[in-house]
N, C-alpha and C positions, 0 to 999 in steps of 0.2 A: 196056692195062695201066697205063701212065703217068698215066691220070686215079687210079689209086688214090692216087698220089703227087699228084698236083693237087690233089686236092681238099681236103688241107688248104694247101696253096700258092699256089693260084691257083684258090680253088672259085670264083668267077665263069664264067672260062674253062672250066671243066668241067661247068656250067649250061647255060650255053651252045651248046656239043655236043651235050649232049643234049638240045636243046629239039627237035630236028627226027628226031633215032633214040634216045628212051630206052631206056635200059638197064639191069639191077639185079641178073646171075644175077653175075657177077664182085664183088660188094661184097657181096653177102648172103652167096655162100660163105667171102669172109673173115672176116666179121662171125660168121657161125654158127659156124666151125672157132673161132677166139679164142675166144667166149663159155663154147663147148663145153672147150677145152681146158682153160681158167680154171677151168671148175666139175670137171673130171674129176678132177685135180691135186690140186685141192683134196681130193675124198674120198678120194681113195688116197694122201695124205700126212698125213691129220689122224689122230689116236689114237682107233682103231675106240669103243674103250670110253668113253675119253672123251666123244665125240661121242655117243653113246646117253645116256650121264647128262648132258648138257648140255639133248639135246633133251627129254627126260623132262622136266626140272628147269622150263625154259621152256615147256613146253605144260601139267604136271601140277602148277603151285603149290598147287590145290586138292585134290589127290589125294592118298588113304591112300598109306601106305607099301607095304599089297599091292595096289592100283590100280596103283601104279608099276610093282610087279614083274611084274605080269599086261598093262602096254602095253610094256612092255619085250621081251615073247616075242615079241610080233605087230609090232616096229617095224621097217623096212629099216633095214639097217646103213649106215656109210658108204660101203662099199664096190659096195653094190648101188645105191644113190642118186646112186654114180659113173657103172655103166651105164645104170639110167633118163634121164640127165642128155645120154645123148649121145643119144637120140631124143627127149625133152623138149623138149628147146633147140631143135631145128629148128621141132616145131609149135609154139613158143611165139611164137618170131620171124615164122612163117607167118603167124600169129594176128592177131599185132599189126600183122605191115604191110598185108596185107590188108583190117585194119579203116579202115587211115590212109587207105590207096591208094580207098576208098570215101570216108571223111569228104571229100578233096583234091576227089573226083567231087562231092560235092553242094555243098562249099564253092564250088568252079569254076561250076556251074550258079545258086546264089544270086547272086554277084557278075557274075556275066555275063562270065565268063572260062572257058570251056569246056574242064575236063580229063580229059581220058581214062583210066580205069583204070590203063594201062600208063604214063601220064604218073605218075599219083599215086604207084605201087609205087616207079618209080624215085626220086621227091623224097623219098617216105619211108623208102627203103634208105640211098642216096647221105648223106643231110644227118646218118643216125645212125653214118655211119665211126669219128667219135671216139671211141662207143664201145669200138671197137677197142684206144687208148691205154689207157682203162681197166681193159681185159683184162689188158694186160700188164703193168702196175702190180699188178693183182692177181695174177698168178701171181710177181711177182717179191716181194708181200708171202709167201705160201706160202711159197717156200723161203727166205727170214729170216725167219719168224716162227716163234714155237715150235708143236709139233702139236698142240700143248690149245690151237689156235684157234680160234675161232667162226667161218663162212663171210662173217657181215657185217660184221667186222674185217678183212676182205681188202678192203672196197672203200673204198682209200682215198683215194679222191676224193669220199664220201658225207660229208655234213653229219654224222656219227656212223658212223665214229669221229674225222671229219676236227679235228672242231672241238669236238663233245663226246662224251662215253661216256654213254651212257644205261642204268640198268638194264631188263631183261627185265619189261616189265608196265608200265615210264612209257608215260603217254597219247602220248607225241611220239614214242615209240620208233621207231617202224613205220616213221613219215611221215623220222625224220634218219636214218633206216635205209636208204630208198630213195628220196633224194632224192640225186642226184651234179652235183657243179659243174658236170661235162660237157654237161648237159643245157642247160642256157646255151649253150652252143657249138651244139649238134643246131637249137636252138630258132632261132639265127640263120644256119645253114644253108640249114635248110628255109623262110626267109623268104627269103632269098637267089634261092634256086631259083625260087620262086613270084613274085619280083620280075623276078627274069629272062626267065621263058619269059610271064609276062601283061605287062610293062613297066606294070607298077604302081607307085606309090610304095609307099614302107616302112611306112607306116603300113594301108594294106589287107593287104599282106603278113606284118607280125607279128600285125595281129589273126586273119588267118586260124589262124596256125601258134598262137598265144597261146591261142585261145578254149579248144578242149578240154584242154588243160593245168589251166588256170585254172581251169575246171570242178571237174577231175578233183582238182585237190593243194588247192581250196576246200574244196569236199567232204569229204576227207580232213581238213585240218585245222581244219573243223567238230568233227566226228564225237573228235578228238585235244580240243579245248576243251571239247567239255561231255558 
């Protein structure tokens, strides 16, 4: 249990450990309780009503006045997008390290550094801890903030609302909506890791950890430019 504390203290050391018995069921149940608790929090302290005409207002710019009132009948409350939210969370997290723990497998096999499934799940568990801080930042936004708050004004280590506020419908919204500083942290992590257990340099190790990133938030703010 002391590597959960390691690993932002001493994450080399806790690389290292695991190079020869990985492991990932102890940091993903923290990672998913915190995520989980964050988003729960959130919908059982935010203003039922509010929260329906917020998301109306955001998904419906185009929509009559009786389009509004007729997605309105058929919208989950916040309260019930609080329960969805605790089995949500788990398969989302599922989803995505799953996907990692597979890229890390064919990454490994390109460069001629052979990683094993259960190698990749753990590098992509472990190096997203920080995470975690951002959780708790965001539940301690929840209770000082007022309850007519938006859920992506809670994250506020995100490029928006960190640095700017964006309206509902800017082309950049999305991308400062869910881009978090944190992610710099994870991204040098999981180079860490991969530098550790293949004794690579840093430069094969951040392009591995970099490329689908890069892809990914390219793409994205393509798509945000034109």
């Amino acid at each position: 249990m002391s590597q959960l504390i390691d690993i932002f203290l001493e994450p080399g050391k806790v690389f290292a450990d695991l190079k020869d018995k990985p492991r990932f069921l102890a940091p993903a149940l923290v990672l998913v309780v915190a995520m989980t608790l964050s988003a729960v929090l959130y919908f059982f302290n935010v203003d039922p009503e509010w929260f329906t005409n917020y998301q109306l207002q955001a998904a419906g710019q185009d929509m009559s006045k009786a389009e509004l009132e007729q997605a309105k009948q058929f919208m989950p409350g916040a309260r019930t997008l609080g329960y969805i939210s605790i089995v949500s969370t788990s398969i989302v997290f599922a989803i995505i390290f799953s996907l990692t723990a597979l890229y890390y497998m064919l990454a490994g096999k390109v460069s001629g550094n052979p990683t094993s499934f259960r190698h990749g799940l753990s590098l992509a568990v472990w190096s997203s801890m920080p995470m975690v801080l951002g959780a708790v930042i965001s539940i301690i936004g929840i209770f000082t903030s007022s309850p007519q708050s938006s859920l992506e004004s809670m994250q506020l280590l995100n490029i928006d609302p960190l640095f700017v506020q964006l309206e509902t419908g800017h082309p950049w919204a999305s991308l400062a909506r869910n881009f978090s500083l944190l992610s710099f942290w994870v991204w040098f992590l999981a180079a860490l890791g991969w530098k550790t257990w293949h004794r690579t340099g840093w430069g094969q190790a951040l392009f591995v950890v970099m490329l689908p990133n890069v892809v990914i938030y390219g793409v994205w703010a393509a798509f945000a430019a034109f």
